[in-house]
C-alpha positions as CSV (number, residue, x, y, z in Angstrom):
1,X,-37.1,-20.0,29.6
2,X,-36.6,-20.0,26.0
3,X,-36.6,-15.9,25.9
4,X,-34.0,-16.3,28.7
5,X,-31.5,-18.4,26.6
6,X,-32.1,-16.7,23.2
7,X,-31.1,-13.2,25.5
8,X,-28.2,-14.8,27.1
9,X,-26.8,-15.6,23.4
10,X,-28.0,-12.4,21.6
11,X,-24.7,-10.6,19.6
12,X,-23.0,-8.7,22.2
13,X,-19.5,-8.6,23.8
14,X,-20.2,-10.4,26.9
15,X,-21.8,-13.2,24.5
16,X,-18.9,-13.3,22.3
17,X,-16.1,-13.1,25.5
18,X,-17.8,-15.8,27.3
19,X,-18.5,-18.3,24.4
20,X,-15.0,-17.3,22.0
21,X,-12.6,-15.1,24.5
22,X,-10.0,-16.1,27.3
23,X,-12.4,-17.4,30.2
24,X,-12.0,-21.0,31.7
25,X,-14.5,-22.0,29.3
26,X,-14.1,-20.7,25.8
27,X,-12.0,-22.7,23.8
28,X,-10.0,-19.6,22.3
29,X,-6.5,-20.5,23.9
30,X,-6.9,-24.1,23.1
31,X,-7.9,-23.1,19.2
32,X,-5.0,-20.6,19.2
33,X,-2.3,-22.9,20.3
34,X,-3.9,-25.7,18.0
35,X,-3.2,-22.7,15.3
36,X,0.1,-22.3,16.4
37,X,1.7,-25.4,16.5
38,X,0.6,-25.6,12.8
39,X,2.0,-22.1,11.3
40,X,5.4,-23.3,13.7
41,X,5.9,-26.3,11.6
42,X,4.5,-25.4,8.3
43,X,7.4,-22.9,8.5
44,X,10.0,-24.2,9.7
45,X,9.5,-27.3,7.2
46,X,8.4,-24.6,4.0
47,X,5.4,-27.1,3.4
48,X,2.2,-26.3,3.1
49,X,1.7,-23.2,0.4
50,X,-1.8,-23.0,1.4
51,X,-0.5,-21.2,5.0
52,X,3.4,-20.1,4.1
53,X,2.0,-18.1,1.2
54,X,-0.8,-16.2,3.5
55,X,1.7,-16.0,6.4
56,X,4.6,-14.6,4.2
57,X,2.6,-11.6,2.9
58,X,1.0,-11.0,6.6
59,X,4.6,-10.5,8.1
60,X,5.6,-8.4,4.4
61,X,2.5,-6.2,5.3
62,X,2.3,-5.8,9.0
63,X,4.5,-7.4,10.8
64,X,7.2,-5.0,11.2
65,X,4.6,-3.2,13.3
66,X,4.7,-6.1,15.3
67,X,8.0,-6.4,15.6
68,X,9.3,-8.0,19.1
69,X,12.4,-5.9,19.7
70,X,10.5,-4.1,22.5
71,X,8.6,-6.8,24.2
72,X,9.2,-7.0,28.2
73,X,9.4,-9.9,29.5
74,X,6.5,-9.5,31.2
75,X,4.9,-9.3,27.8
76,X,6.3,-12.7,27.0
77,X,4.8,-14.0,30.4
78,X,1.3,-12.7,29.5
79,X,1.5,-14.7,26.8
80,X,2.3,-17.7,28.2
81,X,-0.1,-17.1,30.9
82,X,-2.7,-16.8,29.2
83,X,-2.2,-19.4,25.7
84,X,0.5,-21.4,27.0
85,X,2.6,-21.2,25.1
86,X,6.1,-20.2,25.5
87,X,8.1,-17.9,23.1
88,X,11.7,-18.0,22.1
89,X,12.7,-15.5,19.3
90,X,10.7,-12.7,17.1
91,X,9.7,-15.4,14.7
92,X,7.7,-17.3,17.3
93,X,5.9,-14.0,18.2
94,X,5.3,-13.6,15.1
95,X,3.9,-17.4,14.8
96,X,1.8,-16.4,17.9
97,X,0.2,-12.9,16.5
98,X,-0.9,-14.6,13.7
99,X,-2.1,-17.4,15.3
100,X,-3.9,-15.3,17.6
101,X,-5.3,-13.0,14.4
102,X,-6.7,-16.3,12.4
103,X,-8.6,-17.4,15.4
104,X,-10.4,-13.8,15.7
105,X,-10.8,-13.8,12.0
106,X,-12.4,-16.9,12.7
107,X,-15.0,-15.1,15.1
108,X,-15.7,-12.4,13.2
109,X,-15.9,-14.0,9.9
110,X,-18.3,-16.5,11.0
111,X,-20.2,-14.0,12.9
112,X,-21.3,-12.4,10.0
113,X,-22.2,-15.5,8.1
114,X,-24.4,-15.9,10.7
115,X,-25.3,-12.7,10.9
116,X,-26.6,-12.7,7.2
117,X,-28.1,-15.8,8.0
118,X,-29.9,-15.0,10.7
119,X,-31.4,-11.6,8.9
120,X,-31.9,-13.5,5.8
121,X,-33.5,-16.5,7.4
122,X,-31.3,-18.6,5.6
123,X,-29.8,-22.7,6.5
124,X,-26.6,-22.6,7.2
125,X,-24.6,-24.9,4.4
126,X,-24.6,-28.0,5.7
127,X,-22.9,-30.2,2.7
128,X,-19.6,-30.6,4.5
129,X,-21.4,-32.0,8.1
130,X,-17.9,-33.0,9.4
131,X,-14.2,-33.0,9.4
132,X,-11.6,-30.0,8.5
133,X,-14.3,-29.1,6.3
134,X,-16.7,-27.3,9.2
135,X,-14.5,-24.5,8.7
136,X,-15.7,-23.8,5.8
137,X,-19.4,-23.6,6.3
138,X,-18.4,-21.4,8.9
139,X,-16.4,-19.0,6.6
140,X,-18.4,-19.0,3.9
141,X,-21.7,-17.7,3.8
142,X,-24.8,-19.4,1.4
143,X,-24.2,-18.8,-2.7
144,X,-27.2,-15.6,-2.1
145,X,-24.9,-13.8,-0.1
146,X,-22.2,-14.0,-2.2
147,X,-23.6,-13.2,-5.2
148,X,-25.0,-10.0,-3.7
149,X,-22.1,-8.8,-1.5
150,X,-18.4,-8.3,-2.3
151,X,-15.1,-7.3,-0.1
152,X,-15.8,-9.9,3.0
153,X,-16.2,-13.8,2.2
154,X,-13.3,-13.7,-0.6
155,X,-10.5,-15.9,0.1
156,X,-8.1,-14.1,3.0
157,X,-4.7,-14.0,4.9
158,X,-6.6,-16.5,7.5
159,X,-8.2,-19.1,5.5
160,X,-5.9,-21.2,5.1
161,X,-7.8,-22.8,8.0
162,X,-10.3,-24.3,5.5
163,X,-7.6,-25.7,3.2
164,X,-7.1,-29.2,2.5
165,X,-4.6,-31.0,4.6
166,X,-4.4,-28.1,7.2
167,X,-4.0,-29.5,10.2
168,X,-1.8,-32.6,9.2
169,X,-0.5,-32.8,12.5
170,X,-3.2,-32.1,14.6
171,X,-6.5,-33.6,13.0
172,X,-7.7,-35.6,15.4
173,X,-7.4,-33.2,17.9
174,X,-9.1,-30.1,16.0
175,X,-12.1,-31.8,15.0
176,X,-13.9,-31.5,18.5
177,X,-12.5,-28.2,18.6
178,X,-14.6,-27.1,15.1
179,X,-17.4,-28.7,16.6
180,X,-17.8,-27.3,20.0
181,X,-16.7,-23.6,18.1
182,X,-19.8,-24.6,15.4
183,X,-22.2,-25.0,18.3
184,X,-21.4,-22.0,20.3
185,X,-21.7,-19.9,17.0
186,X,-25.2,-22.0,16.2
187,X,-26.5,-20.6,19.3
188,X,-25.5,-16.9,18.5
189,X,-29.0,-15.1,17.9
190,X,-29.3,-10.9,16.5
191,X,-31.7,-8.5,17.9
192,X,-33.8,-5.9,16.0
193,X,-31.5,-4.0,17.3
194,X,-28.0,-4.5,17.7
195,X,-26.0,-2.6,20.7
196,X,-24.7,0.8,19.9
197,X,-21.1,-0.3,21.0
198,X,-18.8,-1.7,18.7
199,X,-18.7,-5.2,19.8
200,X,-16.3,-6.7,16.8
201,X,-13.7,-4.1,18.3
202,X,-13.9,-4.3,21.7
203,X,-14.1,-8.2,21.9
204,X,-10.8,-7.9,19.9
205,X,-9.5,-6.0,22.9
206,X,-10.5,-8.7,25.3
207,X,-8.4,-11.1,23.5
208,X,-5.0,-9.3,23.8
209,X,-3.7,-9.4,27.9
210,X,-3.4,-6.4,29.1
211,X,0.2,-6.9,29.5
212,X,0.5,-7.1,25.9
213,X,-1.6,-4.5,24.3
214,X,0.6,-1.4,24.9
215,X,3.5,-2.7,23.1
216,X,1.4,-4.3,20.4
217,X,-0.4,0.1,20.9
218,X,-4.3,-1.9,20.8
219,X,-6.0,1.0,21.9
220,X,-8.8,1.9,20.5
221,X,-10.3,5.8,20.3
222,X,-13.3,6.1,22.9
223,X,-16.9,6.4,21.2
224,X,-17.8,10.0,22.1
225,X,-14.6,11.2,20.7
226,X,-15.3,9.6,16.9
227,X,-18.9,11.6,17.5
228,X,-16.9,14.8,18.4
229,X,-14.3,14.3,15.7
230,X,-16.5,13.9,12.5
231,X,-18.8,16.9,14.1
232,X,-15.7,19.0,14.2
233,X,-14.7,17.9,10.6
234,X,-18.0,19.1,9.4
235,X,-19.3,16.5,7.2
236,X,-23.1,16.3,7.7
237,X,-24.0,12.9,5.8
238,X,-25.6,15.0,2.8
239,X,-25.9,13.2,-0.3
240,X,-23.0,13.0,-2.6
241,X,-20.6,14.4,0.5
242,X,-17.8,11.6,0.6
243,X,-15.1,11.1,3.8
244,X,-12.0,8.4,3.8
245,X,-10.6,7.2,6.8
246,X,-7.3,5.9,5.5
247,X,-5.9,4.5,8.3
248,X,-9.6,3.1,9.3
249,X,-8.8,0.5,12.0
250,X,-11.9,-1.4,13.4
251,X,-14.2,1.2,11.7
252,X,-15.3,2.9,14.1
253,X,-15.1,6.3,12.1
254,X,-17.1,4.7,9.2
255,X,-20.0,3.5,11.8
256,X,-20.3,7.0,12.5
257,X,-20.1,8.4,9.4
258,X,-22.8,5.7,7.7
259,X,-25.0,6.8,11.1
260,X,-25.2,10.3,9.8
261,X,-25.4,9.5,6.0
262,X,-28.7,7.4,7.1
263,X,-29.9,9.9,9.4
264,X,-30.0,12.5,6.9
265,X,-31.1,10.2,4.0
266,X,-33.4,7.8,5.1
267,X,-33.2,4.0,4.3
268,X,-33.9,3.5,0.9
269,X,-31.9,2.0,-2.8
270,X,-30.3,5.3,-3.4
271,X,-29.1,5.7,0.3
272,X,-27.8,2.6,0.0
273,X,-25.6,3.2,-2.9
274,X,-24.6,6.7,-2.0
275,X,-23.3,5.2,1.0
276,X,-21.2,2.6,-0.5
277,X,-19.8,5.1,-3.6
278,X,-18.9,8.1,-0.5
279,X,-18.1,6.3,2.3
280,X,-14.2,4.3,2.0
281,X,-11.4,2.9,4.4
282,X,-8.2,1.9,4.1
283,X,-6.2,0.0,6.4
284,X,-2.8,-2.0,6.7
285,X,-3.0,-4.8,8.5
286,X,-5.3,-7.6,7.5
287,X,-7.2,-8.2,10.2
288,X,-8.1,-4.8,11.2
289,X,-9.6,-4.2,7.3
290,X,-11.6,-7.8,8.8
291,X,-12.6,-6.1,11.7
292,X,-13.8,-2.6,9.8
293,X,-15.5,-4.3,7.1
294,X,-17.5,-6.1,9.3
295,X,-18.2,-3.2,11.3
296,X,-19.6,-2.0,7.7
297,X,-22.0,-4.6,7.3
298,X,-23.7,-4.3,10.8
299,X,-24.0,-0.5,9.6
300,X,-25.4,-1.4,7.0
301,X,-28.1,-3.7,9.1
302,X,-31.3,-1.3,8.2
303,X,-30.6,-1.9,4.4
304,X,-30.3,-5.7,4.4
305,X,-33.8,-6.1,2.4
306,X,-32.9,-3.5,0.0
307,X,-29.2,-5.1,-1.0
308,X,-30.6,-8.5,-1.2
309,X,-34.1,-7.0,-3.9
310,X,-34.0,-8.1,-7.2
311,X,-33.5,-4.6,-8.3
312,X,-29.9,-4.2,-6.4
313,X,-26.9,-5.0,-8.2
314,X,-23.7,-7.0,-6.1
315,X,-22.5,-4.2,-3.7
316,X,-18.4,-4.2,-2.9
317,X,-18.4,-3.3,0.1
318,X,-15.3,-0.2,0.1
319,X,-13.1,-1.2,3.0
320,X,-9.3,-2.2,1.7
321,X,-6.2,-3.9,3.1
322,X,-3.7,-1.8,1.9
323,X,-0.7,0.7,2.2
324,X,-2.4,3.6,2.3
325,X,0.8,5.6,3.2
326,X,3.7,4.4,1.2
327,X,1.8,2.9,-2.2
328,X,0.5,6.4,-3.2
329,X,4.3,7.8,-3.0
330,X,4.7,5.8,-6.0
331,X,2.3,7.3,-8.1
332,X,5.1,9.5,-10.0
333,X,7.0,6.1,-10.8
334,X,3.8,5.0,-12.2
335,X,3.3,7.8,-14.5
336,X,6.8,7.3,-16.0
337,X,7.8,3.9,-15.6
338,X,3.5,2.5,-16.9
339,X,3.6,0.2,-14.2
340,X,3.3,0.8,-10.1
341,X,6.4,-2.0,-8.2
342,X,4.7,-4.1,-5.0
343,X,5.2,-7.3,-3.3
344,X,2.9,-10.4,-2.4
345,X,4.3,-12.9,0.1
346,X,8.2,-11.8,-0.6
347,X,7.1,-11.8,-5.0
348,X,8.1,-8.4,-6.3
349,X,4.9,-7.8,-8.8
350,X,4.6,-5.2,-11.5
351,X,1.0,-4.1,-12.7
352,X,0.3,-1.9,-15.5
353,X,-1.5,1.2,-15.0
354,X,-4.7,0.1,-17.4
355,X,-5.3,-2.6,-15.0
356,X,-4.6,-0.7,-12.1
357,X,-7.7,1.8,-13.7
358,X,-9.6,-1.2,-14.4
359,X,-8.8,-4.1,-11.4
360,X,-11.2,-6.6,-12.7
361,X,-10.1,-10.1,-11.3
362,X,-9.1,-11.1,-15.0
363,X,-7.1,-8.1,-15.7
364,X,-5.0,-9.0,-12.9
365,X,-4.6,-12.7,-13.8
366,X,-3.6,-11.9,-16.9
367,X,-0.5,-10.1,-15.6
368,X,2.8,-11.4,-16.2
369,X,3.8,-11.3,-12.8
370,X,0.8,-12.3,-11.1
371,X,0.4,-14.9,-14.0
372,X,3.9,-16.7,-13.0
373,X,3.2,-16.2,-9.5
374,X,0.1,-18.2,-9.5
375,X,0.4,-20.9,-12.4
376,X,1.6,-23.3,-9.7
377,X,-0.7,-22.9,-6.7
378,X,-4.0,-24.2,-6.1
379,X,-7.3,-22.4,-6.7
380,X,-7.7,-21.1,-3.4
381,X,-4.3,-19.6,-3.5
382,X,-4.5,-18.1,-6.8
383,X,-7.6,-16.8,-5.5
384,X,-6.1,-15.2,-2.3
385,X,-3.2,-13.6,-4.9
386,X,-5.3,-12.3,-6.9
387,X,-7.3,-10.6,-4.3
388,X,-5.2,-9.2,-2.1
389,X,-3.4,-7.6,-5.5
390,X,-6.8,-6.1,-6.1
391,X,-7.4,-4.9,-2.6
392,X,-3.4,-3.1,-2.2
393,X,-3.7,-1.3,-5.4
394,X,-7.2,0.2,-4.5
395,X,-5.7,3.7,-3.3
396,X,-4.0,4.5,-6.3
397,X,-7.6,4.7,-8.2
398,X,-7.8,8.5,-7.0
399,X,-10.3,8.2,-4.7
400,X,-10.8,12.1,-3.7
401,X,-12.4,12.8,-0.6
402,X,-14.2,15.8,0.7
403,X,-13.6,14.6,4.1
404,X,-10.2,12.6,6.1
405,X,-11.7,11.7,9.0
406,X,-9.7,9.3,11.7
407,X,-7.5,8.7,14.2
408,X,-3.8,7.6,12.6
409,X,-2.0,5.0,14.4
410,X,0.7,6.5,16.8
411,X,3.9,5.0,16.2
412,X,7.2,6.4,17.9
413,X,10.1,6.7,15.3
414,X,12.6,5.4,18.3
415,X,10.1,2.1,18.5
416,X,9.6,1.6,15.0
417,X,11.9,-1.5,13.4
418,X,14.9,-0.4,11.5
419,X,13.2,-1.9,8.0
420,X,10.2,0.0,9.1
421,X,12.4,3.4,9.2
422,X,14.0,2.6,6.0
423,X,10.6,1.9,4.0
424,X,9.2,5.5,5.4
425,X,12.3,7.5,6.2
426,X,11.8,9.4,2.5
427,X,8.2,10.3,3.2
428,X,9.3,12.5,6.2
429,X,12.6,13.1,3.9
430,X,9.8,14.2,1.0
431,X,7.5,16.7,3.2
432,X,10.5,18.2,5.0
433,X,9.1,16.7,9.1
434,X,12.8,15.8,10.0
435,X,14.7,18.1,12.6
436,X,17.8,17.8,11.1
437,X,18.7,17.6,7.5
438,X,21.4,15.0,8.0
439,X,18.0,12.2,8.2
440,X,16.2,10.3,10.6
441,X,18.7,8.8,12.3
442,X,19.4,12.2,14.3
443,X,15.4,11.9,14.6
444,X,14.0,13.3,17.7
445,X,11.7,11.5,19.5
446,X,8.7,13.8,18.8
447,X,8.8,12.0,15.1
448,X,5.6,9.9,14.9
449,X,4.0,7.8,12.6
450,X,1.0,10.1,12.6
451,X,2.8,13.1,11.1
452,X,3.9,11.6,8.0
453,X,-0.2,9.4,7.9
454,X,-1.1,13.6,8.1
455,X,0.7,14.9,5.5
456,X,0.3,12.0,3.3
457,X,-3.1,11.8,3.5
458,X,-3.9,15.4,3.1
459,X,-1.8,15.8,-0.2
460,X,-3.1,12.8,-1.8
461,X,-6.6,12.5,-0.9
């Protein structure tokens, strides 16, 4: 009986649909609109820099591809169908999407934690027992993990869940919510060996209504055409042979691609860190980069003894939310100007290039433009800053690759917002893809994102 329940709970993407998806009883939708109601009025009021500041830069770095111009009405019924709750406006949707990314960051995040756990045989922390406060022994992994791994349990877009004072207006409400979502996690036990699929993707799928995921394009590329792809592209997983994906996704490109490297290496130290120096991702949108890095752990799974010996030093794991794209246009600028020009949360910043060589955390705090950005916020938001500045400037470090193996997102110039079109428009303008000289608003509609992610990536990586 007890090998029964331990194999009804085992990782897998029926366990994880059932206990944290849409069905009658997972408490997803109920946790989702409990996350919405909160962004809603922490906007609309400005309070709360904890969330506004992680919810500014989200919309700054992905949103546009989110953009509701194109929603059906039917999309806005799946959505109320299946979270009620009821949208009026792009801002709203945009209040739902991340909403509906914080709760998923919330399953994958603590997924790990317990993944680590569970593989490590460790207790889970158990200093904060109750309150607001469960959220973040479920985000935050024991002080061994941390000091050994880097790039996953840092301070995100979606923690702003484990903030003080986060749910002012719903308190009471949430708290058997945290509990019942700590219990159902609790349960979750690993295999050996973990299913070949990639579960952290698919279950991502299962959250978005079908009616939904063509607009928001959540469609992932099928297993045996990643295997075909990185065949075709020739890399073998020899040692020092290094691939990007640069517009990584969910990481399915890098599962494969670590498979190979430990197939052809065997598990040992200097596998290990020949994996983590040759194999990198890139990817916009912050929860996809959650979603991939994750997927990089798992892969990882056969090497868990050797990262956590006394002979390993802290590994970073190489997976970073960034612009892959647009960022390394700027490289030029750099060169004459001595500073590359970005923005956090709507905050134009300007980092030199010797910290942009060297991105240690205190390089970057002692920048004049992160340093007045973050003299008034509270430790977990300078830490969120400071962060996600290290993680955007990560592709201009010259990371050269002998491999560019993925799948770039397909994006439709005529679908695309018109801030979108204005922020690319002079990297098809650059490499010459337009039709027509006169620019892209005489743009046919065989213009896709994927041609300029091509060209991009090929000249600069």
């Amino acid at each position: 009986m007890a090998n029964s329940t331990a194999q009804s709970n085992s990782f897998n993407l029926e366990t994880l649909t059932r206990n944290f998806g849409l069905s009658d009883c997972s408490i997803g939708p109920e946790m989702i609109r409990m996350f919405y109601s909160e962004i809603k009025q922490t906007m609309v009021t400005g309070k709360r820099e904890s969330l506004k500041i992680r919810f500014d830069d989200w919309t700054e770095t992905c949103g546009d591809l989110f953009n509701s111009q194109n929603l059906s009405l039917s999309s806005f019924e799946a959505i109320e169908e299946s979270f009620g709750i009821r949208l009026n406006g792009n801002n709203e949707y945009l209040y739902f999407l991340f909403s509906l990314h914080t709760y998923a960051a919330l399953v994958y995040r603590s997924t790990m934690v317990k993944f680590l756990g569970a593989r490590l045989k460790l207790e889970s922390k158990d200093e904060i027992s109750q309150g607001v406060g469960l959220f973040d022994s479920l985000l935050n992994p024991p002080d061994l993990v941390v000091e050994k791994i880097g790039g996953l349990f840092e301070e995100s877009h979606f923690t702003w869940i484990s903030c003080p004072k986060a749910f002012q207006l719903n308190n009471d409400a949430i708290l058997p919510l945290i509990e019942e979502f700590k219990n159902r996690n609790d349960k979750l036990n690993f295999p050996s060996k973990l299913p070949k699929e990639d579960v952290l993707r698919e279950f991502f799928h299962e959250l978005i209504p079908q009616r939904l995921r063509k607009t928001l394009g959540e469609f992932h590329t099928p297993y045996w055409l990643v295997e075909i792809t990185v065949k075709s592209s020739g890399f073998t997983g020899s040692k020092g042979e290094s691939a990007l994906d640069p517009t990584c996704g969910s990481g399915t490109f890098l599962r494969e691609l670590i498979r190979l490297k430990q197939k052809k290496l065997g598990v040992s130290r200097e596998t290990l860190e020949d994996i983590i120096e040759t194999i990198k991702g890139y990817e916009l949108n912050p929860l996809s980069q959650l979603i991939s890095i994750s997927n990089y752990l798992i892969s990882l799974d056969s090497f868990i003894r050797v990262i956590f010996s006394a002979e390993q030093d802290r590994l970073i794991l190489p997976v970073y939310q960034c612009d892959s794209i647009c960022l390394p246009m700027e490289q030029n600028k750099m060169a004459q100007q001595g500073y590359i020009k970005f923005t956090i949360a709507q905050n134009e910043i300007k980092i030199s290039i010797n910290t942009v060589v060297n991105p240690s955390s205190d390089n970057i705090a002692g920048e004049i433009y992160i340093r007045d950005l973050i003299s008034n916020l509270e430790e977990s938001e300078r830490s969120f800053v400071i962060e996600t500045c290290k993680s955007k400037i990560a592709p201009l470090n010259k990371f050269q690759a002998d491999y560019l193996v993925g799948n770039p997102p397909w994006l439709n110039w005529t679908n695309m917002s018109e801030k979108l079109k204005q922020k690319i428009g002079d990297i098809w303008r650059g490499y010459g893809l337009f039709e027509f000289n006169t620019g892209y608003e005489l743009s046919t509609a065989s213009d896709d994102l994927a041609m300029a992610v091509t060209y991009v990536s090929a000249d600069k990586y």
